[in-house]
N, C-alpha and C positions, 0 to 999 in steps of 0.2 A: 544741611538737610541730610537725614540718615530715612532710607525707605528699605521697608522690609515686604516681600513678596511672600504672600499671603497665597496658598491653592485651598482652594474648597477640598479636597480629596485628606486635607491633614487634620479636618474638624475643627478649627478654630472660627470665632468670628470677630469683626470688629471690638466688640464690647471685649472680646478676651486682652484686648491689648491696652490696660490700665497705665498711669504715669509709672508705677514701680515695675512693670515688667520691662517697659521700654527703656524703663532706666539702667535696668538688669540688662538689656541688649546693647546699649551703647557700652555700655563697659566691657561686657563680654568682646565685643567687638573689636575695640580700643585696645583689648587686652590688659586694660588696667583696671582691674575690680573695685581698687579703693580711690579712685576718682572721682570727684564730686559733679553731678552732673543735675542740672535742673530744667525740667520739660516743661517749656512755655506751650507747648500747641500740639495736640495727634489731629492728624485730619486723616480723612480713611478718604481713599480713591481709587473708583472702578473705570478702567478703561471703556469705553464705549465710544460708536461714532454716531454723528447724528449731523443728517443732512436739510435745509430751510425747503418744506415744497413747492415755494418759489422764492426767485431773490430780486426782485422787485413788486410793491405793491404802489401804485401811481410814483408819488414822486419820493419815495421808500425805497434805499435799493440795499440789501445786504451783503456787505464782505467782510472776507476775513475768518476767524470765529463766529462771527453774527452768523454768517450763512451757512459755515460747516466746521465740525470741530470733529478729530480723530485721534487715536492713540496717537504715543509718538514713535511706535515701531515702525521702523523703514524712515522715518523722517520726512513723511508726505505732506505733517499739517502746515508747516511756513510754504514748502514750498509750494502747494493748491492755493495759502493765502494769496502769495507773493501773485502768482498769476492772476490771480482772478482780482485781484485789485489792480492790475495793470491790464488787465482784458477791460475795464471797467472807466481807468483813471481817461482814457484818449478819448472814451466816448463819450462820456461825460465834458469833457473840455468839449467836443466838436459840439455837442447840443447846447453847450451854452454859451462858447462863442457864435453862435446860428451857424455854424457853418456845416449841420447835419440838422436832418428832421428827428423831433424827440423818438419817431421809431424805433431809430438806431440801438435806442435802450434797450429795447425786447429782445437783442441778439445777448445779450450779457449772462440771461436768463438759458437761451438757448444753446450758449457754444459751450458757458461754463459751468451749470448743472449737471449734466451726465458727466464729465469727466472730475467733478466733487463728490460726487456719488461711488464713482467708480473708486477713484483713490482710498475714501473713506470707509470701503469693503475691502482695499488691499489690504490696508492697514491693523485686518482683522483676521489677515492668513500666516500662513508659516507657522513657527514651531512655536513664537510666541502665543498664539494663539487660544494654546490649553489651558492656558493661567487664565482667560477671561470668560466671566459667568456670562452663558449665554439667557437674555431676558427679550421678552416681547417686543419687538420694536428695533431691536440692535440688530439689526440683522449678523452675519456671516457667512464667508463665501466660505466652504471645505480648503482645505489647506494645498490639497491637488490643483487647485487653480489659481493659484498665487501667479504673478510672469515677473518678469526681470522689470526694474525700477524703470529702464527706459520709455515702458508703455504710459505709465502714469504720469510719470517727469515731460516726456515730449513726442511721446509714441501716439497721440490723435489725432484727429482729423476734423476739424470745424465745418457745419455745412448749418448757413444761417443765411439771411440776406445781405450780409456782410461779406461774405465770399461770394465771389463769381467762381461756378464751377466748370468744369472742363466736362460734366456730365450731367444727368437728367434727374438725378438721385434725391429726396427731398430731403429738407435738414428735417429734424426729431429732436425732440425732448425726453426721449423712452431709453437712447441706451446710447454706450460712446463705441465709434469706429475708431476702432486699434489700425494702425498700420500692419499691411502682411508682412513686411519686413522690419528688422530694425535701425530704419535709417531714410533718412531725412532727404526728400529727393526732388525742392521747391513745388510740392502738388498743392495747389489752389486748398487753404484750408490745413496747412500746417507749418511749421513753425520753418524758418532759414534756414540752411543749413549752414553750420560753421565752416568757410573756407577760408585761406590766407591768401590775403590780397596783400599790395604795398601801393601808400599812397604819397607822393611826394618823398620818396625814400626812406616812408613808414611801413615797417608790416605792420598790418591791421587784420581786426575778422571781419568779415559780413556783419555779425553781432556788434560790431563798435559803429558802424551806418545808421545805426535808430539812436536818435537823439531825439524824440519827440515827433518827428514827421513824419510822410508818407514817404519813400524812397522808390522810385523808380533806377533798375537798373539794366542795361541795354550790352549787348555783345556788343565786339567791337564791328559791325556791319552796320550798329544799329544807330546812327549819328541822330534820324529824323526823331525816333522816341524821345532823345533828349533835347532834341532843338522845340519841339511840340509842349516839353514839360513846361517850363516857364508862364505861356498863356493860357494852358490849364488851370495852374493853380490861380492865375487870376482871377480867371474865370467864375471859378469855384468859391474862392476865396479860404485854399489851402495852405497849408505851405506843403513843398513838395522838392523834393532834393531829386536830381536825377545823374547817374554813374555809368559812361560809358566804361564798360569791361576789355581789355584786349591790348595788344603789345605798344601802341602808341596813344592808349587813352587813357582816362580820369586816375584808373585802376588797371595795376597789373595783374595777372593770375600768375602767382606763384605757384601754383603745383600743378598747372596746365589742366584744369579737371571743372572750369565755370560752367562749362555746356553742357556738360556728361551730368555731375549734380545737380544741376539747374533743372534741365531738360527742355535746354532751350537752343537754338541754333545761334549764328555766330550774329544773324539780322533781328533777335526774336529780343524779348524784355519781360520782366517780371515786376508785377507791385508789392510792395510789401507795407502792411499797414504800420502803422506809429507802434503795436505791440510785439512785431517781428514776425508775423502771420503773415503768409501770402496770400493775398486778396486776388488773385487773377496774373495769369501769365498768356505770353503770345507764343509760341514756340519760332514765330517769324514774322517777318515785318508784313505789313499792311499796306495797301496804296486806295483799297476802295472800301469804306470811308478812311482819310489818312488818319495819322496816329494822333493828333490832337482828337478829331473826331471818337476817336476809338478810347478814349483816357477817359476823356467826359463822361461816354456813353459806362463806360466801365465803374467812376469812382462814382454815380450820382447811384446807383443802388445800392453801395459798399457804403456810402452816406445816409442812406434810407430816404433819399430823394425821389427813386422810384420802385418799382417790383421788380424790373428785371432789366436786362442791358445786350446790347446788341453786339456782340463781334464778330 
């Protein structure tokens, strides 16, 4: 594949790039003039992004490219695919094994449109930017507004009925909450943060804990959250992993820093769903309702069992 960048400003247009001129550029190029070269195909292509204005219609749900497709400057479009079909892939399992009410679907629509959107406006800033014909419908953001990859990559913040918030805020489908800083600090509605644990005399991340399930993981104070997970997921009919944290449990903290990143005390627990998203944390343990109590009340609206949950 030989691609040649084309700006509006040097007067050329598609049509001007016939098989013998392109033939005349691969040579040129190659530096061998008297090379024989034969042009099976020119296809002419304009960057643009373009976002689905919704990604589900009943039992229709769009990812991937189907839902949003952007340049590939910055290298935003696998990874927005990569999430949003793994935002998509557990929810789909929980509503079809019944172990979620079909609700649960309309958060797919809600957590990963504004930040598909948002990507697919980054993808339209920085220097690259000047090469691509601005047309009705393509938007672009000024190139002063561009931020560092982290915001788009894992820098938001999810607020749907799938997150239990720690505030009163309502989730939106109008725009994405960026994080104020750049760093990851287990707040209900964003992504794990990477720390090194060892387990069985393994170092492991947080990130190698999601194998498909719900994870619940607990300080080391926190014995009853994990003694409570087991009959939850019966309950429920989850499956549900749960990790005491601390010098004599499941998991050790290697860099002594669980609580401080977590933001959770040494008696407190965090949930984390099947896509690495925190769904709900305690910052400390519970005795009225106990933590089974509180898991229930917690996972049946992160399931779309009900509207809201008690803690």
């Amino acid at each position: 594949m030989f691609i040649i960048t084309e700006q509006p400003s040097q007067g050329t247009s598609p049509q001007d790039f016939t098989a013998k001129r392109c033939q005349d550029l691969l040579q040129k190029a190659m530096g061998k003039p008297d090379m024989a070269i034969k042009i099976v195909e020119i296809a002419h292509w304009q960057p643009a992004q373009r976002v689905a204005e919704r990604f589900q219609q009943g039992r229709v749900l769009l990812v991937g490219d189907a839902a949003h497709t952007m340049p590939p400057n910055q290298g935003l479009g696998v990874n927005t695919a990569i999430q949003s079909a793994q935002n998509l892939g557990w929810k789909l399992a929980a509503v079809l094994t019944g172990h979620a009410a079909p609700s649960l679907l309309s958060t797919y629509t809600t957590e990963r449109h504004p930040v598909a959107t948002f990507a697919a406006e980054q993808s339209l800033t920085g220097p690259a930017a000047a090469l691509l014909e601005q047309r009705p419908g393509h938007a672009s953001l000024p190139s002063d507004q561009q931020v560092s990859l982290f915001a788009p990559a894992v820098g938001y913040r999810y607020r749907s009925q799938a997150i239990v918030p720690e505030d009163t805020a309502p989730s939106s489908q109008e725009g994405i909450e960026l994080l104020e800083r750049p760093l990851l600090s287990g707040l209900p509605g964003t992504r794990v943060p990477h720390l090194w644990l060892e387990r069985q005399g393994q170092r492991i991340s947080t990130l190698d804990l999601l194998d498909g399930r719900f994870v619940l993981l607990a300080g080391s104070d926190g014995a009853s959250w994990c003694e409570a997970a087991p009959a939850v997921a019966a309950s429920l009919g989850i499956r549900l992993a749960a990790y005491r944290i601390g010098p004599d449990a499941d998991l050790l903290d290697l860099e002594h820093s669980w609580q401080a990143r977590i933001g959770v005390s040494s008696d407190g627990a965090v949930l984390l769903r099947p896509d690495g998203f925190v769904a709900w944390r305690s910052r400390t343990s519970t005795t009225t309702p106990g933590p089974k109590q509180v898991l229930e009340q917690v996972l049946a609206p992160v399931l779309g069992r009900s509207s809201a949950a008690s803690t």
